[in-house]
N, C-alpha and C positions, 0 to 999 in steps of 0.2 A: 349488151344489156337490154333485156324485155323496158318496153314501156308502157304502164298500165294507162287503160284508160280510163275516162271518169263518167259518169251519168250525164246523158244527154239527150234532149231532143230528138236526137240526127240518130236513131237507132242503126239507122242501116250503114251508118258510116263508124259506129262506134266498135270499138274490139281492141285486142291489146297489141301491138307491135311486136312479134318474136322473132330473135336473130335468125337472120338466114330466111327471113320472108320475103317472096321477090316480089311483091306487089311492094314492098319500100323503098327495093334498087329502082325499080322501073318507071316510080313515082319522081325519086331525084333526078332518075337521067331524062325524062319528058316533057314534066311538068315547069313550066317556066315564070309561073306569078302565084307564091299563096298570098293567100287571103285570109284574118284571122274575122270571125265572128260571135259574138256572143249568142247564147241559146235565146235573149229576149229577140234579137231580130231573127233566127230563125222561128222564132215560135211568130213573130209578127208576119213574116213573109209564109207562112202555111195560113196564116188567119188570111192576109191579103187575098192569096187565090181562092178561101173558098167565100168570101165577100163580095171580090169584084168581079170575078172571071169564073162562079160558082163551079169549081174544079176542087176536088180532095186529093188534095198531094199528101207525100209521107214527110218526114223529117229531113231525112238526107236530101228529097227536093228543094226544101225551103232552105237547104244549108248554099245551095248554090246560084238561089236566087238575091239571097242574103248577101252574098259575096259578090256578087256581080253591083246591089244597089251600092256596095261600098266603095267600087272600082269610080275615081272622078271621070266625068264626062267627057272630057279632052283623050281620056285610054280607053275608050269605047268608039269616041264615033268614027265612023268610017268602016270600021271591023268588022267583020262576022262573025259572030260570037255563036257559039251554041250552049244550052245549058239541058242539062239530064234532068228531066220534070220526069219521075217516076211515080208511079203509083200508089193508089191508098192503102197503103199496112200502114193505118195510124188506125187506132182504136179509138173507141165510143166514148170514153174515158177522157181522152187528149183532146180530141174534138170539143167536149162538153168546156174543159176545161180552159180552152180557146176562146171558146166565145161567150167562157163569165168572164176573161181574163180583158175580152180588148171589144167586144163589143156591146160599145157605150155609146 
């Protein structure tokens, strides 16, 4: 069964699930911790980078920065974590929209 997806932040992450796609198998058999996030923290963690570390990430970036601040501290330290900070395919629009939304 396809599973649609829904309007998101996270464009680059977003698309619909169709049977027999192997980026799903290859996701279950590798991937070992998801992580559920809301679009308000990924749209905070794209605001955060280009606030504090004036860097313009995309959506899909902020989706895995998102999910890492969610991860408690005791399953992080020690670790080497890496996270995919890709680049800006965010538009003028999303941007604008960022920073009437959180910077206050």
């Amino acid at each position: 069964k396809d599973i649609a997806s829904k309007p998101t932040f996270s464009d680059g992450t977003a698309g619909d699930i169709e049977a027999g796609a192997i980026t799903f198998t290859l996701c279950q058999r590798y991937v070992d911790h998801w992580v559920l996030v809301s679009e308000e923290e990924i749209e905070k963690a794209v605001f955060d980078m280009m606030k504090h570390h004036k860097k313009i990430i995309e959506g899909a970036a902020g989706l895995t920065i998102a999910a890492l601040r969610k991860l408690p501290l005791a399953e992080r330290k020690g670790k080497n974590i890496a996270l995919v900070i890709c680049g800006g395919n965010i538009s003028l629009d999303k941007v604008r929209y960022l920073i009437d939304k959180y910077d206050k």
